[in-house]
N, C-alpha and C positions, 0 to 999 in steps of 0.2 A: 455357402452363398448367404449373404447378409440378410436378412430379415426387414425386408420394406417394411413393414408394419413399425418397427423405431426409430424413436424421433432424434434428428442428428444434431449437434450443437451448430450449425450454420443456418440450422431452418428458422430452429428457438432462437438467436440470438436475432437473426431477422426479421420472425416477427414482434419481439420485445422492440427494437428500437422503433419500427414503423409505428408501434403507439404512444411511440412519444411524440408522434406528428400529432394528437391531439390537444395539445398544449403547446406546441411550439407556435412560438412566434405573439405568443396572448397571455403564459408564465413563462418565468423566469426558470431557466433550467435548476438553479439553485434550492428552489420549490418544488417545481415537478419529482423531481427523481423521487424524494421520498412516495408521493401515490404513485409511480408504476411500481417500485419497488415493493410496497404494501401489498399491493394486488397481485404482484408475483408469489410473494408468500403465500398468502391468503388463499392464489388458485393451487400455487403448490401443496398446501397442511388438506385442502377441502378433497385434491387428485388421491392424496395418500390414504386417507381417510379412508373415499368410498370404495380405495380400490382392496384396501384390507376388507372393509362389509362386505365386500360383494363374496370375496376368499373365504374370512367367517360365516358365513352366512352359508353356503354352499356344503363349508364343512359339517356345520351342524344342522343340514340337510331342513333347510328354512325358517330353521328356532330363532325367532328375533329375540325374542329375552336372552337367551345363551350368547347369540352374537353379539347382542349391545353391552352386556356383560364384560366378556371378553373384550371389545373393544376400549373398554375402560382401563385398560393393560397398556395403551397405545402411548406413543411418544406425546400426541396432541390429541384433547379430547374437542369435539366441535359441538356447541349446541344446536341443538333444534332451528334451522333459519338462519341461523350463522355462516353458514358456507357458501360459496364463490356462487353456488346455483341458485341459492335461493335468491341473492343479490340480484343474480342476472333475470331470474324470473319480474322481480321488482325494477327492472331497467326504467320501464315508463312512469313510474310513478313520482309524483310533484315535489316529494319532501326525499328526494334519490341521498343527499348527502347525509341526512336523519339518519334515514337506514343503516347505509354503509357505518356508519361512526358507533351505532347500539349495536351493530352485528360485532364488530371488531372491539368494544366494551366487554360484551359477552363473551367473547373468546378468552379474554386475557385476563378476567373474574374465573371462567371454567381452568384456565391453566396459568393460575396467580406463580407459584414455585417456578417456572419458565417464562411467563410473558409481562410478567408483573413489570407494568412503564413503559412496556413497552410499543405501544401506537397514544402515548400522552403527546406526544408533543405534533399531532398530527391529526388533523382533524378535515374531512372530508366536506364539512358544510362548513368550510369559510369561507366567510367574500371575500375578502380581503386578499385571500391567494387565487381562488377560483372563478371570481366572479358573483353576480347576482344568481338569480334563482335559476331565473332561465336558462341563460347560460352556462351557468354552473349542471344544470340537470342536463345537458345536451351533450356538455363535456365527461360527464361520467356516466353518462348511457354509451357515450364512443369509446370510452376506455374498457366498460364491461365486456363491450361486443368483439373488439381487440382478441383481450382474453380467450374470448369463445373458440376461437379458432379453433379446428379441429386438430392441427397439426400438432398443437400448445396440450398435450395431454399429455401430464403430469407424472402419472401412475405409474409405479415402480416397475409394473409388468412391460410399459410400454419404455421405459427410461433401461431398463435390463442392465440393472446396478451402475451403469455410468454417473459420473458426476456432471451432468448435464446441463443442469438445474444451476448447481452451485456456480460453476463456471457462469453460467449464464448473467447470475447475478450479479459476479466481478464482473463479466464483461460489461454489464451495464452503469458499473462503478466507473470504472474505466474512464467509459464514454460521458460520463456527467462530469467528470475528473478533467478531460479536453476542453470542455466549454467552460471550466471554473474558474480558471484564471487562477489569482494566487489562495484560491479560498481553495482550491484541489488541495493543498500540501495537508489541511486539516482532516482530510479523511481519506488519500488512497498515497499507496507508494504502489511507484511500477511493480510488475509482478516478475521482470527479472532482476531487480534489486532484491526485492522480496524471497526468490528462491536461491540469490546467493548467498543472504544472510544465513538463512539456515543451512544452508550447506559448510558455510564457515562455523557455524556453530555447533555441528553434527548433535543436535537434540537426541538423546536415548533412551531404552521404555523404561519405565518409572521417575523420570524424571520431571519436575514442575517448572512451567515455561510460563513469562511473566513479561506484557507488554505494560508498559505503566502510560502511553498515548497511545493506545490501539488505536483510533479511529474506526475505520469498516472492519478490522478485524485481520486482514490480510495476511501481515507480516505475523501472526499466532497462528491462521490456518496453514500457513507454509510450513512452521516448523512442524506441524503436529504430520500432516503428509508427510516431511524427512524422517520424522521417528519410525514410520512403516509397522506402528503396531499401537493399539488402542489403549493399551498402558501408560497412560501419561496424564497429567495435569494443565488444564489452561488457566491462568489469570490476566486480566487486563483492567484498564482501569481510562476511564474518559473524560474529559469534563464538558465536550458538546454533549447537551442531552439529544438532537437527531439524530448525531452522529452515532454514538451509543445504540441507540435503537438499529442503527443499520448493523450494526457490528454484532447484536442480538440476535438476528434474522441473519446475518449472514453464517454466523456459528451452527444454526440449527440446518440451513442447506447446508450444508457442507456435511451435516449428521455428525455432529459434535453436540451432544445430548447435555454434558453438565457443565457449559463454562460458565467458572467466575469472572465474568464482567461488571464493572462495577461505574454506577454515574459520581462523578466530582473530581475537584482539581486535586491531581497529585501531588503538589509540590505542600500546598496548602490543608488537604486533609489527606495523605496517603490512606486507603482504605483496606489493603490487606496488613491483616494483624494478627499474631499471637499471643495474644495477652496483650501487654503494652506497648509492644516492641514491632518492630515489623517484620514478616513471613520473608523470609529467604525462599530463594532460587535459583535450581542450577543453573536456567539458560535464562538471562533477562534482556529483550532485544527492543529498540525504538527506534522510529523517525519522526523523535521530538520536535516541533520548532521553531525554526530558524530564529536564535539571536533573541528571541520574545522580550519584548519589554513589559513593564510591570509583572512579572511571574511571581512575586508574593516576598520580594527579601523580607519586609518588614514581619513575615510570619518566620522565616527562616532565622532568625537573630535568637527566638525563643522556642526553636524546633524541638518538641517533646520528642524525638525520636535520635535526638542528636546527632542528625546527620552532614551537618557542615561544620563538622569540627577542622575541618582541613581549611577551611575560610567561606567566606562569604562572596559568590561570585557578584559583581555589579548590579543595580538593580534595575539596569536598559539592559543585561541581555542574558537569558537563563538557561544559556548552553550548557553549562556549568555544573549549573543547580540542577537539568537532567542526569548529566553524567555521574554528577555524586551518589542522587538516588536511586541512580541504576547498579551501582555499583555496592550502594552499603544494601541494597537486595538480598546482592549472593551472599549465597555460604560463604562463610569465612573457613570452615575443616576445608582442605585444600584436596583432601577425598574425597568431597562432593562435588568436585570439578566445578564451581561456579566459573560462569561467562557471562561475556558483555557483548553484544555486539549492535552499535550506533551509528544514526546516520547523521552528521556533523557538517555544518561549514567547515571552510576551510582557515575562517580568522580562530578556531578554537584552538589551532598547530601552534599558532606564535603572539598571538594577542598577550600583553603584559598585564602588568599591577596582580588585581586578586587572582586573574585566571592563572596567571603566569606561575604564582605561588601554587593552585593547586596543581596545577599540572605535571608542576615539578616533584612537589605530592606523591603521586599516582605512578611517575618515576620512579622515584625513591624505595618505594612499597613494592616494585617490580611487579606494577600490575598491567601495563600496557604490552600488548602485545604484535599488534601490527597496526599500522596506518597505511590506508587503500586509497587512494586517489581516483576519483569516478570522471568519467566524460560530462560537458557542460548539457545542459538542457536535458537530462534525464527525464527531472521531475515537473510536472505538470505545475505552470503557476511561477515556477523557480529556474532563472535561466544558469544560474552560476553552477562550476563544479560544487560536487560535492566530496565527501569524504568515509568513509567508513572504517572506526577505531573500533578494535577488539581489545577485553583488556580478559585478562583473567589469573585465579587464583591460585593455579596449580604449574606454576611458569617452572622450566626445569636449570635454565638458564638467563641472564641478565639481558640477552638481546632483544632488540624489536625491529622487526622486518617492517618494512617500505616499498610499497609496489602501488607505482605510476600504470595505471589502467587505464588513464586520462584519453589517451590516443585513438584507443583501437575500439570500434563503435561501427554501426549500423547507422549514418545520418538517414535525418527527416526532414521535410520542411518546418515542422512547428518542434516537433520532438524526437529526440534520439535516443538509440536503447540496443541498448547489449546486446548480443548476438550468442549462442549456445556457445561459439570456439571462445569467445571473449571470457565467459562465464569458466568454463572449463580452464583456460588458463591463469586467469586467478586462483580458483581454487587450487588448482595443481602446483604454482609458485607458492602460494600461504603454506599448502600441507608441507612441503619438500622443505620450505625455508629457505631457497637458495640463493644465492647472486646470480640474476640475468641481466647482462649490459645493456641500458638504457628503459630497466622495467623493475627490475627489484634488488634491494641492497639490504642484508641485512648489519643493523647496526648494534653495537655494544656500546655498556651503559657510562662508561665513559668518552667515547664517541660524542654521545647524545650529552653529556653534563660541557666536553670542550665548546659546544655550539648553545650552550646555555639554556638547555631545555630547550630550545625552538624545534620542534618537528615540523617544520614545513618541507614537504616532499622535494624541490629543487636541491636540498640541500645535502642530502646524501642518494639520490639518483640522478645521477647525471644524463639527461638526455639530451646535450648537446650533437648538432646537427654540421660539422664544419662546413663550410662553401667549398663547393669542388675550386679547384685548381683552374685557373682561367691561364689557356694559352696566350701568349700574344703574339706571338708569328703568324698565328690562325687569325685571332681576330685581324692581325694588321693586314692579311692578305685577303680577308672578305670584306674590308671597308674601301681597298684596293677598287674589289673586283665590282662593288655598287657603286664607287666611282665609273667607270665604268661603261655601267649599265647604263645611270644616269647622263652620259655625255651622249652617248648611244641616242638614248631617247630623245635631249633635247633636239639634235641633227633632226629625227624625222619629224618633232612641232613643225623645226624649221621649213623644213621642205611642204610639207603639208600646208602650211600657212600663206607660202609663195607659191602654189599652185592654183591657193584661192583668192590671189592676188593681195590678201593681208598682213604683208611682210614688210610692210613701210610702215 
């Protein structure tokens, strides 16, 4: 029998969004999310906390020095007045956004090695986002009391190891993600694109997985859930600094204790390194993008890392410049199985000049491995299909598979999205490699050089739909037969019309 006493993901995620009626309509959703999101951490680090004191404390039969001791063992240390309660005790008080802002200073000074930057770019007493004093203090005594909820209890004992929590806080990604418009593509991907990437890229234990635009983090916490075991590696790397910070907080629900996430632009200072050089990895996955203009050529010309030695992609659009650096990532030993797998317009298939050179590149070196063709309006923000290219290092064969997914979808009114069988048969066509008529073709590398490097998916799956066969004895005998009809009906105008004497 289930235990009423645990709280269910449809309660949490309901009352999370209902405090965002505190700010609707008066901020800008773009603003808000980061304070509810804050404050879900913040109630979440403060639940965990007391629900371990209360465990320790117990244990050591009411030794507070032994207990606070030991709690200094914990994932998050909380100061004195820093946690969600003491906040909430402080609800009335005139300087409310003070508070809030030196409680969460203090937090992230007490656990510098994890939170270090992480609530900089957030600041509770702005006007400028929240309002004046007044209303600013009214707004965040209604968001504390939100929190309060009794149902909104945190604590591991009451959570009884579900990932509750975490979910909760995509789902509120999500949801800020619908109302963003094209500013969503900067911080979420669906979360069933997201769990098909990792499934195409089967992540395994010990191996190091490397988003170089994580955004919220998503598409890294998918793959590290595909791995199914705590041996593994996360890197990512961001160059919005809020967005970073969500993707900080979203590592830590999720109880991913040690990622390397890192704030700045990749293309321009890639931050993971070995020396000089840059850290390889076996699975490096993104949804860089789209097309970006200005992405840094003029630093890429004199790339100390030497990664556009295959060419210089244009400097209006930095698909390109993604894929290269996603790609000179991996391992190059073809034992360490490096992968790729990207989320891509679809002008990246056959666009010419520098793209055209690299791509044919990337051919040549046998590193592409499938092109995925996605349904239109996936992505929040982004209504055109998209694409998703696998390339990797360990190819046993010349070919690359082509599968049109385009078709088969869940419609929405604003947004469409994969469906489990959709999901499932991709992956099942990718793994198998097979030719399915009007879905997947797999092509060989001369194939691909007769059509001149252009991978654009129409071109080797054919999903033409012929017009059925049109009788014409049929139709000639139903145009017959509404002839007709029609002489039929005019008779009875006519008689109707002479009964009411309006036939002259």
């Amino acid at each position: 029998m289930p235990n009423a006493n645990l709280i269910s993901q449809d309660e949490i995620n309901a009352i999370l969004w209902k405090a965002c009626d505190t700010f609707r309509g008066t901020v800008d959703p773009s603003e808000y999310k980061n304070y509810i999101l804050v404050m879900l951490f913040l109630k979440y680090i403060s639940d965990v906390w007391q629900d371990n004191y209360d465990k320790y404390l117990e244990q050591f039969n009411g030794d507070q020095e032994r207990t606070r001791k030991r709690m200094e063992l914990e994932k998050f240390s909380l100061p004195e007045g820093a946690d969600y309660y003491s906040l909430y005790e402080q609800r009335n008080e005139t300087n409310l956004g003070e508070i809030i802002d030196k409680a969460l200073e203090a937090i992230e000074e007490t656990n510098v090695e994890k939170l270090e930057g992480v609530f900089r770019n957030i600041s509770f007493n702005s006007e400028s986002a929240l309002g004046k004093t007044k209303e600013r203090n009214v707004r965040l005594k209604n968001l504390l009391q939100d929190f309060a909820d009794p149902k909104l209890d945190m604590r591991p004992s009451r959570i009884n190891g579900l990932d509750v929590i975490g979910n909760a806080y995509e789902y509120l990604i999500g949801k800020f993600a619908a109302g963003a418009g094209k500013k969503a593509g900067e911080f979420y991907t669906p979360p069933e694109v997201s769990l098909l990437l990792a499934k195409l890229l089967d992540p395994q234990p010990g191996e190091r997985i490397y988003d170089p635009t994580c955004g919220s983090g998503s598409l890294l916490i998918r793959c590290a859930e595909e791995v199914g075991d705590p041996d593994y590696a996360l890197y990512g790397q961001e160059a919005n600094g809020s967005t970073w910070a969500l993707a900080m907080m979203n590592m830590f629900l999720h109880d991913i204790s040690q990622p390397r996430i890192e704030w700045g632009d990749t293309i321009r200072n890639p931050m993971h390194l070995e020396g000089d050089n840059l850290r390889r990895f076996n699975v490096v996955t993104a949804n860089p993008p789209f097309s970006l203009d200005k992405w840094g050529q003029e630093y890429a010309k004199t790339d100390p890392h030497k990664r556009f030695w295959r060419g210089l992609p244009p400097k209006s659009k930095g698909d390109y410049a993604f894929l290269t650096h996603m790609i000179e990532s991996t391992y190059i030993d073809p034992n360490q199985n490096g992968r790729v797998g990207v989320i891509v317009p679809h002008g990246v298939l056959f666009r010419g000049g520098s793209e055209g050179k690299i791509r044919k590149q990337f051919i040549e070196e046998n590193l592409l491995d499938a092109v995925i063709g996605l349904p239109a309006k996936l992505f929040y923000g982004a209504g055109i299909p998209a694409v998703i290219m696998v390339f990797k290092r360990n190819k046993t064969d010349d070919s690359v598979l082509f599968i049109d997914a385009s078709r088969e979808y869940e419609s929405g009114s604003n947004q469409n999205r994969l469906r489990e069988e959709d999901l499932d048969k991709i992956f099942n066509v990718y793994h198998k490699r097979e030719f399915l008529d009007k879905y997947a073709y797999r092509a060989t590398f001369d194939e691909i050089r007769e059509n001149d490097f252009n991978l654009n998916i129409p071109r080797y799956v054919d999903t033409f739909e012929p017009e059925p066969l049109v009788d014409m004895v049929q139709v000639n005998i139903e145009i017959q037969n509404q002839k007709k009809e029609l002489a039929d009906i005019e008779v009875k105008i006519e008689d109707l019309l002479r009964e009411l004497g309006l036939d002259e």
